[in-house]
DOFI-371706 format. One record per residue (C-alpha): residue number from 1; residue in one letter; chain; x, y, z. Coordinates in steps of 0.05 Angstrom, whole numbers. Layout:
// residues N
(NUM; A; A; (X; Y; Z)),
...
***
This chain:
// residues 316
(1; X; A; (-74; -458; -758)),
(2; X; A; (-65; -391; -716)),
(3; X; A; (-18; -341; -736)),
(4; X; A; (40; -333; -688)),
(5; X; A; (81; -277; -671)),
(6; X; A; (158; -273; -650)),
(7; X; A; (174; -323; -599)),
(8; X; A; (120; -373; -622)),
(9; X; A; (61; -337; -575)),
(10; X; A; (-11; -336; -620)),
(11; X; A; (-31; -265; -616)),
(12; X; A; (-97; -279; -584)),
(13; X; A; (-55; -305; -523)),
(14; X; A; (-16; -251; -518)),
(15; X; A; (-67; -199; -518)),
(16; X; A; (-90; -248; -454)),
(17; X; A; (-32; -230; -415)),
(18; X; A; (-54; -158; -419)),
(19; X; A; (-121; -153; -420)),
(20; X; A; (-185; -190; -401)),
(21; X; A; (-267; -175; -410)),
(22; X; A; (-255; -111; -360)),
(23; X; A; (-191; -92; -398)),
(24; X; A; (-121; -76; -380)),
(25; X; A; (-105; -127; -316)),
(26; X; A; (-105; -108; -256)),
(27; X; A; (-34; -126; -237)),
(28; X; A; (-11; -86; -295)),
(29; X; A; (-59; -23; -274)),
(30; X; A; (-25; -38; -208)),
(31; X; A; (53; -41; -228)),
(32; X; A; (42; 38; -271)),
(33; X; A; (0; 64; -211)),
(34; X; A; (58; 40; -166)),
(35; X; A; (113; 57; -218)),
(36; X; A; (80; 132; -223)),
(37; X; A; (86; 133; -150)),
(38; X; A; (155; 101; -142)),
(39; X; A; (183; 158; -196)),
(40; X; A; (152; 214; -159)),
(41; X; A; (186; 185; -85)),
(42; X; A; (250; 185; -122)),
(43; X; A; (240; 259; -150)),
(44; X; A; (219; 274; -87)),
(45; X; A; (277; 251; -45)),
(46; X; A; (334; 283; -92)),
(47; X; A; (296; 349; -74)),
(48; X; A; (300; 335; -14)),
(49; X; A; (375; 319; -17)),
(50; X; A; (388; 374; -58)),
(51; X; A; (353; 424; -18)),
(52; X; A; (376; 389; 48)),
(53; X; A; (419; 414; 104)),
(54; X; A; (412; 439; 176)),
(55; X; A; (369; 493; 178)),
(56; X; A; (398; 564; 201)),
(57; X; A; (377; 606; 254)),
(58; X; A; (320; 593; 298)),
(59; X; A; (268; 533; 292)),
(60; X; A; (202; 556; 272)),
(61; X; A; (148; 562; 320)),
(62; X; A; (102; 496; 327)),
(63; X; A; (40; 534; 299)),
(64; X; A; (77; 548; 241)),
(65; X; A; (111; 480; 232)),
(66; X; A; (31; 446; 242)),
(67; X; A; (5; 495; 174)),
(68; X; A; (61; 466; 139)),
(69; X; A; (53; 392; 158)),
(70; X; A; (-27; 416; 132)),
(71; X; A; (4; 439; 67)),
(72; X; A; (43; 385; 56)),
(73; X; A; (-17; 336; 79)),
(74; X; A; (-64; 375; 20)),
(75; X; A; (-1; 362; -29)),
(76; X; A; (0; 285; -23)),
(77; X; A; (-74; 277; -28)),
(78; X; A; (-82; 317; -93)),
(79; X; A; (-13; 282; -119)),
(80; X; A; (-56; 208; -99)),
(81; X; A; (-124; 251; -139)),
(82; X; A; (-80; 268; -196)),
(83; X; A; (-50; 197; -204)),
(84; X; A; (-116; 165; -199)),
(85; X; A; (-139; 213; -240)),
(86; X; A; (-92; 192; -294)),
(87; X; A; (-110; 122; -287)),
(88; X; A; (-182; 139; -292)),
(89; X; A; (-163; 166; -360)),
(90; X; A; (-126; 98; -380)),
(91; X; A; (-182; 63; -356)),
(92; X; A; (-229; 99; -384)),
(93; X; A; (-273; 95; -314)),
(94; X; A; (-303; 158; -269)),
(95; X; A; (-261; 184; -218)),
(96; X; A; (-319; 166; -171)),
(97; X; A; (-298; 89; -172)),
(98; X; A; (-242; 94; -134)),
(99; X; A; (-276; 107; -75)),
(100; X; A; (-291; 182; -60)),
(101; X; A; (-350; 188; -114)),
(102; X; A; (-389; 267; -104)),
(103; X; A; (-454; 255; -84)),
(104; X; A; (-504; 286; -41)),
(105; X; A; (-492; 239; 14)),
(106; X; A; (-414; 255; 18)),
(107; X; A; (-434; 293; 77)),
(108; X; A; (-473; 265; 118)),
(109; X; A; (-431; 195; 118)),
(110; X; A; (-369; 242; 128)),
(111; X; A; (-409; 271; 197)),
(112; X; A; (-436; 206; 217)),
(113; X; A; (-366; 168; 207)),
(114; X; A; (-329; 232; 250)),
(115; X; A; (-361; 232; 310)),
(116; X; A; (-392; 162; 317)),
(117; X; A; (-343; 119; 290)),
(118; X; A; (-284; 170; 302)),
(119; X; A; (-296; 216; 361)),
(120; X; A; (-344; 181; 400)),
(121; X; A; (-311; 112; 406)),
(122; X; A; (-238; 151; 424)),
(123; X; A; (-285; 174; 477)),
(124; X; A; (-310; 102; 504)),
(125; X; A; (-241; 82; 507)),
(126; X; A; (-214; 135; 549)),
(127; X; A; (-269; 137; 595)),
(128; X; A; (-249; 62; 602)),
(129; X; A; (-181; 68; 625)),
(130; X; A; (-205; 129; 661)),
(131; X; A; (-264; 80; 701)),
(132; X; A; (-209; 27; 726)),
(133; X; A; (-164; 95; 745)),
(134; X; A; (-104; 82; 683)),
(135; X; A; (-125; 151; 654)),
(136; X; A; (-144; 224; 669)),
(137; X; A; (-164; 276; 633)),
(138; X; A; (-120; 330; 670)),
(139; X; A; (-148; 398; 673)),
(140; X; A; (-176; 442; 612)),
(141; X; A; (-129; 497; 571)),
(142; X; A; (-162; 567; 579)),
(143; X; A; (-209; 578; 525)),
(144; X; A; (-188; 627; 480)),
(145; X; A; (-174; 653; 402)),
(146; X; A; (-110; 615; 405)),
(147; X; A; (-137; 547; 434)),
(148; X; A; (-194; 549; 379)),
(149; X; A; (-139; 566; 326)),
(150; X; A; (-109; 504; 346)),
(151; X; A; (-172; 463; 346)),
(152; X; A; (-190; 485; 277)),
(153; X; A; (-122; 477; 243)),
(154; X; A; (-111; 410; 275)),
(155; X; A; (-181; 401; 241)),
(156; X; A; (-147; 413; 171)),
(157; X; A; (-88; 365; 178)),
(158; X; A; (-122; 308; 205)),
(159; X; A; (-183; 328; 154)),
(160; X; A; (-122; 309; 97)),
(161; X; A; (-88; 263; 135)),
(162; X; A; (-153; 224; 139)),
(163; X; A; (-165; 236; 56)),
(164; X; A; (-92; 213; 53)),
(165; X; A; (-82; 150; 79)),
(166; X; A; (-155; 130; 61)),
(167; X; A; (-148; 146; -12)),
(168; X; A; (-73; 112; -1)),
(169; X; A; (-88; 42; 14)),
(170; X; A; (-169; 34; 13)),
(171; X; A; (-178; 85; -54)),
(172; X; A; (-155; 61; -123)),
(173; X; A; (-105; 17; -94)),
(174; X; A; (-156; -27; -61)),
(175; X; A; (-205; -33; -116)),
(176; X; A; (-153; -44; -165)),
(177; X; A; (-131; -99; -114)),
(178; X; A; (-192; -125; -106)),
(179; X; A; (-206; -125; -188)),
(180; X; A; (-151; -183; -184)),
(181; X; A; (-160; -221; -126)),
(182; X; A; (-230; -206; -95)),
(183; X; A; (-251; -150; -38)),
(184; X; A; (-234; -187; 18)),
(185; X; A; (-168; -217; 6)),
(186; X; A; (-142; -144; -23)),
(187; X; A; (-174; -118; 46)),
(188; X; A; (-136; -163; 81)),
(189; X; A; (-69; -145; 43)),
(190; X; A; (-75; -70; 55)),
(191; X; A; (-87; -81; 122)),
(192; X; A; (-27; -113; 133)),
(193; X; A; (7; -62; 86)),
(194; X; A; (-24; -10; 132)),
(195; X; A; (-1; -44; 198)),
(196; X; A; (66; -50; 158)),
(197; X; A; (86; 28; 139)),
(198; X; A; (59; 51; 217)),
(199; X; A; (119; 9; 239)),
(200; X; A; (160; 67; 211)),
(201; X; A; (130; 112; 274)),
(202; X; A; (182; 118; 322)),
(203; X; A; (136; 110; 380)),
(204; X; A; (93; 48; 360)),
(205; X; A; (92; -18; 395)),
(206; X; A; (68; -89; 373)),
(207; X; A; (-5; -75; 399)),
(208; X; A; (-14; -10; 374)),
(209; X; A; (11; -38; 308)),
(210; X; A; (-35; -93; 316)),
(211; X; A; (-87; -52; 328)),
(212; X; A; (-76; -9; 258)),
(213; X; A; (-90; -63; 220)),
(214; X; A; (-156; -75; 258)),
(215; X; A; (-176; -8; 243)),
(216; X; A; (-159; -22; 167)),
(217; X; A; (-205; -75; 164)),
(218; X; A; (-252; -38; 206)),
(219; X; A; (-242; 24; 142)),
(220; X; A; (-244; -31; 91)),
(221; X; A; (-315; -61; 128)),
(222; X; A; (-349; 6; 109)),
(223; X; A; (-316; 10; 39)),
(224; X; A; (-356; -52; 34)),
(225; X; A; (-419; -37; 58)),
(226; X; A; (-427; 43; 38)),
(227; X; A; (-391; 33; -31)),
(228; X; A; (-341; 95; -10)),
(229; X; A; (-298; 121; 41)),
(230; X; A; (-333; 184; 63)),
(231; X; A; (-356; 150; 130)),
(232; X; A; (-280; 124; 136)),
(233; X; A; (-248; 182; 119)),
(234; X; A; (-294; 213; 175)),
(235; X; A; (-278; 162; 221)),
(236; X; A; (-205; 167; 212)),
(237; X; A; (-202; 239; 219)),
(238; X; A; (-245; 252; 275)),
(239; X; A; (-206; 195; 327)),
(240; X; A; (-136; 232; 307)),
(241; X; A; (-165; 308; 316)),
(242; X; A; (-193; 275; 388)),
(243; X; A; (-130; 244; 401)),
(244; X; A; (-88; 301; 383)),
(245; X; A; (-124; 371; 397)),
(246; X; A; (-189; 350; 436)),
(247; X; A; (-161; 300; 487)),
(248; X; A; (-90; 312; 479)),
(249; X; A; (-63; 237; 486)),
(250; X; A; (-1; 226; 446)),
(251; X; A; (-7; 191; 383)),
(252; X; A; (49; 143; 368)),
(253; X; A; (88; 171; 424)),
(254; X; A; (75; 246; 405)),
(255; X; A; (49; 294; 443)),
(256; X; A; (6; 346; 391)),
(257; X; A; (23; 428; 421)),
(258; X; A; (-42; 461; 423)),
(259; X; A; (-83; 412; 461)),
(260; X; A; (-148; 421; 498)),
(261; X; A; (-142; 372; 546)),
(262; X; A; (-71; 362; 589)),
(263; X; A; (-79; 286; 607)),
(264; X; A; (-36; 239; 644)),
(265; X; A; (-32; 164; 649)),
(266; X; A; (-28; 129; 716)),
(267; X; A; (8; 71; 735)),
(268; X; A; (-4; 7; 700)),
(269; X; A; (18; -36; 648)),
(270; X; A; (29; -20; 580)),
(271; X; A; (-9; -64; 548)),
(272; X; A; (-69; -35; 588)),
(273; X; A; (-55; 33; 589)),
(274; X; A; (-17; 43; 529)),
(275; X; A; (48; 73; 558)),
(276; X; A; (78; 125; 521)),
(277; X; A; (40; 108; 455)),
(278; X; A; (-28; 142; 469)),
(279; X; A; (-95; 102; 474)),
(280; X; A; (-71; 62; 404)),
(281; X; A; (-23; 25; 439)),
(282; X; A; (-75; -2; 492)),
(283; X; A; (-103; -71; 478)),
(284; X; A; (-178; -32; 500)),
(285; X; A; (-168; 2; 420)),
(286; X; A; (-145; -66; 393)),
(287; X; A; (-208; -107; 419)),
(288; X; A; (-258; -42; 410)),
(289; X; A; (-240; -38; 333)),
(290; X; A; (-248; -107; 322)),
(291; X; A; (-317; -103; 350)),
(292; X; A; (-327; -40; 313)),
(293; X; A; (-317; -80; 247)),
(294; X; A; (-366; -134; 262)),
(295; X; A; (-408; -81; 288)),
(296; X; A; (-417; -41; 224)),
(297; X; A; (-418; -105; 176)),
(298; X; A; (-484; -131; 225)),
(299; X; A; (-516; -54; 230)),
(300; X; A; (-506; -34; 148)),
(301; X; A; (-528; -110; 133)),
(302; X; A; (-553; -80; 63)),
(303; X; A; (-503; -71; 20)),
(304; X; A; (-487; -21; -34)),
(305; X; A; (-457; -54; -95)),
(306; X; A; (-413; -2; -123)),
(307; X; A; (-364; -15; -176)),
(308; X; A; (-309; -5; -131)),
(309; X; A; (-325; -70; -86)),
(310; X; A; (-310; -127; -127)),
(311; X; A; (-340; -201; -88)),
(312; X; A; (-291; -238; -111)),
(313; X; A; (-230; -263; -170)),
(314; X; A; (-255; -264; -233)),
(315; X; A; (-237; -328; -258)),
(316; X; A; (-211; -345; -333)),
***
């Protein structure tokens, strides 16, 4: 007869509950990830409270207000590198794992995933609505220091905002996920969790939500076939510095100062055009990530097999 232990459980069973062949679970990895996060969010927000208040004098100028949205955009990623970090540790895994290993092809997948899954297919679509007259570009900004000061430090922020919500929801959260449920059901669960927190933008509408969690899947399509998120990261970054600086469409209803481009939308419907939402709130992005999804799944038909992309549950 086994041993037991208070309340009648054998210990052998209860070390199941906690661990399998790989471990500690992955829903218990998940709930101290999560619970390191929720602490710091409540930390945060009683700084926040405590340091809160209209501020005096004048508002700061909008170049000034864009290096501190970059600072704070470099904060959050290395807070998400420092918690991942620590689970690393727990785990007793390489930081590399979790989806943003350094290797010598960092680069090039960064490069490739910028301008042609980024850049280049913002372009398509504009050039769309621009072909069935929806969209024109307007005229240029003169060319000078302070346009290119723009361009580059709208290249910073969207550089981290990309790292950010990559690392947020397709890095350790996603192959932790994944670890308990298999790639493509977590994939499908973080797009939705995506889709979910861009409802928060004051400007979205039910396409261009939609159409987030299209480009989710569309992230979580390379995760699986590249084994990182270099060419996503890329991706993500280089549509939102074309949105924002190069094209100047708004993004979620914003308008980005400092743009290249001064565009304006015609008349048409919404739907089409994407109204006051920018080119995410057209159906044209909703329909051209989808494609781009099946796309890269049917062009990168080899796949890696990292650690970080799990095929599916383990089962006990």
């Amino acid at each position: 007869m086994e041993p037991e232990i208070a309340g009648g459980i054998p210990p052998h069973r209860l070390t199941q509950i906690f661990y399998n062949d790989r471990g500690l679970r992955a829903g218990w990895r998940l709930l101290i990830y999560c619970g390191m996060i929720g602490i710091l969010t409540f930390g945060a927000g009683l700084i926040a409270k405590y340091l809160g208040g209209e501020p005096k004098g004048s508002p700061l100028p909008d170049f000034i207000l864009t290096i501190v949205q970059a600072v704070g955009e470099v904060i959050l990623f290395l807070v998400l590198l420092f918690l991942a970090w620590i689970m690393s540790r727990i785990e007793r895994r390489k930081m590399g794992v979790y989806g943003l290993p350094l290797q010598r092809s960092a680069l090039s997948a960064f490069v490739r995933g910028y301008f042609l899954w980024g850049f280049l297919p913002l372009s398509f679509v504009l050039l769309l609505l621009r072909a069935i007259h929806v969209f024109y570009f307007g005229d240029i900004s003169a060319l000078s220091a302070k346009i290119f000061g723009w361009g580059f430090l709208w290249f910073i922020v969207f550089l981290f905002v990309g790292f950010f919500e990559e690392y947020s929801f397709r890095g350790y959260f996603l192959y932790t996920l994944a670890d308990g449920i298999g790639f493509w059901p977590a994939a499908m669960i973080q797009a939705m969790l995506f889709a979910r927190v861009h409802m928060g933008n004051s400007g979205e509408t039910r396409i261009g939500i939609i159409a987030t969690a299209f480009f989710a899947v569309f992230a979580a399509a390379t995760l699986w076939r590249t084994g990182n998120l270099w060419l996503a990261v890329g991706a993500h970054a280089g549509w939102d510095w074309g949105q924002s600086f190069f094209f100047g469409v708004n993004d979620s209803g914003f308008q980005a100062p400092g743009h290249l481009f001064n565009p304006h939308v015609s008349h048409g419907p919404d739907w089409l055009t994407g109204g006051s939402v920018g080119p995410e709130g057209s159906v044209v992005t909703l329909i051209l990530w989808a494609l781009m999804a099946v796309v890269f799944l049917w062009l990168y038909r080899k796949r890696s097999e990292p650690a970080l992309v799990i095929t599916e549950a383990p089962k006990y």
